[in-house]
N, C-alpha and C positions, 0 to 999 in steps of 0.2 A: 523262570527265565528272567526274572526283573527283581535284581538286589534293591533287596529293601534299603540299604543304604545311599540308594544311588541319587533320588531327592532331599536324604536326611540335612542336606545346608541347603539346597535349592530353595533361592526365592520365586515362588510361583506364581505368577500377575495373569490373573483370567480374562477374558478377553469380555470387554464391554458392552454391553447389552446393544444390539442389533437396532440403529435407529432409521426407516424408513426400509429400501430398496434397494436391492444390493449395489447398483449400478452407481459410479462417483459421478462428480462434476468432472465434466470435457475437461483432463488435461492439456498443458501448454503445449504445443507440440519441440520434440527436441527432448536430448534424454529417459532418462526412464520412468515411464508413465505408470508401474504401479504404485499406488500409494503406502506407504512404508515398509516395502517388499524386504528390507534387511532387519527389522524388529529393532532399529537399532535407537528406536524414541520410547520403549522400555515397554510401551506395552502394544495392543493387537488393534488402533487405529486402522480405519481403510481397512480391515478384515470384518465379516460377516459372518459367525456362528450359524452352521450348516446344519449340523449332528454333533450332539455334546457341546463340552466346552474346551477348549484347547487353551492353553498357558504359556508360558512362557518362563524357561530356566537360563542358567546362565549357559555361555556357550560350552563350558568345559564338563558340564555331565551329557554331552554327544561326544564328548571327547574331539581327537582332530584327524582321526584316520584316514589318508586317502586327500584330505586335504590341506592348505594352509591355513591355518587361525586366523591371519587378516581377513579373509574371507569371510566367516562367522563373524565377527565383531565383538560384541558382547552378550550378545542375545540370542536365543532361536528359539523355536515354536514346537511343540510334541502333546500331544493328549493326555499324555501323564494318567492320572488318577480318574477312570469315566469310564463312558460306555465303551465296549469292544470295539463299533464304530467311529468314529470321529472327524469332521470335516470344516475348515473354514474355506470363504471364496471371496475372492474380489472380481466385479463386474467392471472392467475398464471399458468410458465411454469413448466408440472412437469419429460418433457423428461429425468432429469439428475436422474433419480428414474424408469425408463422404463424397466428395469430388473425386479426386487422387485415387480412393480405394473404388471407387466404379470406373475409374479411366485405366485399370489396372498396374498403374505406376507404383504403388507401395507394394515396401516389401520389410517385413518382421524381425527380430530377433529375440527370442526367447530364452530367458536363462534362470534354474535355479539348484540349490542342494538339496536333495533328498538322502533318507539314511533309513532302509530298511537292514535290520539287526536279526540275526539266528542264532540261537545257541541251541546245544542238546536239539536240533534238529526242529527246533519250532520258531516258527517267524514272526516278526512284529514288521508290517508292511505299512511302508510309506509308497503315497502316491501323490505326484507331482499333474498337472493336465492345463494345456491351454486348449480350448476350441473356439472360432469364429463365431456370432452368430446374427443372422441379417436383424433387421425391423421387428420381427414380426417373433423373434425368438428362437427361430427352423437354426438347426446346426448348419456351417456349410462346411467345405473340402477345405482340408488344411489342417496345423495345430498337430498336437502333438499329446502323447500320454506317455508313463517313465513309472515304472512299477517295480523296480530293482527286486530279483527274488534270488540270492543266492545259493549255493547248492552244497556249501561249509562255512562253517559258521563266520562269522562277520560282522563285523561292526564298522564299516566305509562308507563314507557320504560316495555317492554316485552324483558326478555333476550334467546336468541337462541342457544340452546347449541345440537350439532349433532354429533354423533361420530359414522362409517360405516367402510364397507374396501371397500378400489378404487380397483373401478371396473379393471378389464385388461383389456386393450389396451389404457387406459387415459392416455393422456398426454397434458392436459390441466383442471385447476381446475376454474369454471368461477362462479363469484361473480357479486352479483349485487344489488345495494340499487336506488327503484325504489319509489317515490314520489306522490299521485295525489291526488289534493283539489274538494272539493265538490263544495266550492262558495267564492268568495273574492278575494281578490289579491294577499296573502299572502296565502304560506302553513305550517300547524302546523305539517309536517311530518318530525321527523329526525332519523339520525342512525348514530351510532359509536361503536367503539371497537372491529371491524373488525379480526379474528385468524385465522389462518389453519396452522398446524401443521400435520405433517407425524407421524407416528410410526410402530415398527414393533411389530407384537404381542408377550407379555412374562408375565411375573408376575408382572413384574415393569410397564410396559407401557410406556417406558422409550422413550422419541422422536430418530428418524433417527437423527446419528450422520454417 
C-alpha cells in the first residue's frame, strides 16, 4: 500500500531530540497557542517524540484531496519510514488562564488535518486527540479524538474542527497526532494545521486578549 516512490524526492527533517518535559512555556494569551502547529518553520520544534520518530515531507506527497493547499503550507508531518506505531505531542501550558478556567468563563477552539489513507482495503490511520488535564495530570470532560477510518479507499485529509468550554481545574491542554500502518514500511498517515485558541464567551467570540 505505500509506493515506494512516493518519498523517492521527499526531503525528510526528523524531529529533534526531546529536550526536558513535554509541557511549553505559558503561551501569550490571544491566537493560537500551539507551538508550530503548521510545520511551517521546516522542522518539528514545540513537538515531543512519543513513539518513533516522525518527519516531515513536503506538503504535496499528502497530496491535496479534500482540501485547500493554503491550508498545508509547505510542510506536514507523517511517520514515514519506523515503527508501525508512531506518535508526537505537545503539552500546552494553560496555568497563566487558571482563574477564568475555574470561574468557568473559557471556552476552546480546536483545529486540525488529519489524513488517514486505504487502498486494497488496508489502512494507514492517522489520529488527531486534544484532552484537558487538571494539576495533578487526571484527564477531565472535554476534548475531542478524530480517527478518520474510511470504508473505500481514500486519500482525504478530514478537517477537525472542536470548540467546548475548559473544563475547571485544567491547566494543561494535550495534543497528540498519533500514526499506525497496516503493512510496508512506509506510512500514508499524516497531519497538520494544528490550533487552539482560548476565548471567553460574548457575541463576538472574540479570543483571550
Amino acid at each position: 500500500m505505500h509506493p515506494a516512490l512516493r518519498f523517492a524526492c521527499a526531503v525528510l527533517i526528523p524531529l529533534l531530540p526531546a529536550q526536558g518535559a513535554l509541557a511549553q512555556d505559558p503561551a501569550p494569551p490571544g491566537g493560537n497557542l500551539v507551538v508550530n502547529g503548521d510545520f511551517e518553520t521546516g522542522d518539528l520544534r514545540g513537538w515531543t517524540a512519543l513513539r518513533g520518530e516522525m518527519v516531515l515531507v513536503p506538503a504535496e506527497a499528502a497530496g491535496f484531496a479534500g482540501v485547500d493547499p493554503a491550508a498545508l503550507g509547505a510542510w506536514t508531518v507523517t511517520s514515514a519510514e519506523g515503527p508501525e506505531q508512531e506518535e508526537i505531542g505537545q503539552d500546552v501550558d494553560l496555568s497563566a488562564h487558571a482563574a477564568e478556567i475555574d470561574d468557568d468563563i473559557l471556552s476552546a477552539g480546536f483545529s486540525a488535518l488529519v489524513q488517514t489513507r486505504r487502498a486494497r482495503g488496508l489502512i494507514d490511520h492517522g489520529a488527531v486527540s486534544l484532552v484537558f488535564l487538571d494539576a495533578g495530570g487526571a484527564a477531565l470532560p472535554g476534548g475531542i479524538t478524530v480517527r478518520p477510518s474510511p470504508t473505500q479507499d481514500s486519500v482525504d485529509w478530514t478537517a477537525v474542527d472542536w470548540s467546548g468550554p475548559v473544563p475547571p481545574g485544567a491547566r494543561t491542554a494535550r495534543i497528540r497526532f498519533a500514526a499506525e500502518r497496516a503493512s510496508g514500511a512506509s506510512s500514508d498517515a499524516f497531519a497538520d494545521a494544528f490550533s487552539l485558541v482560548l476565548e471567553e464567551p460574548s457575541s463576538s467570540a472574540a479570543p483571550l486578549r
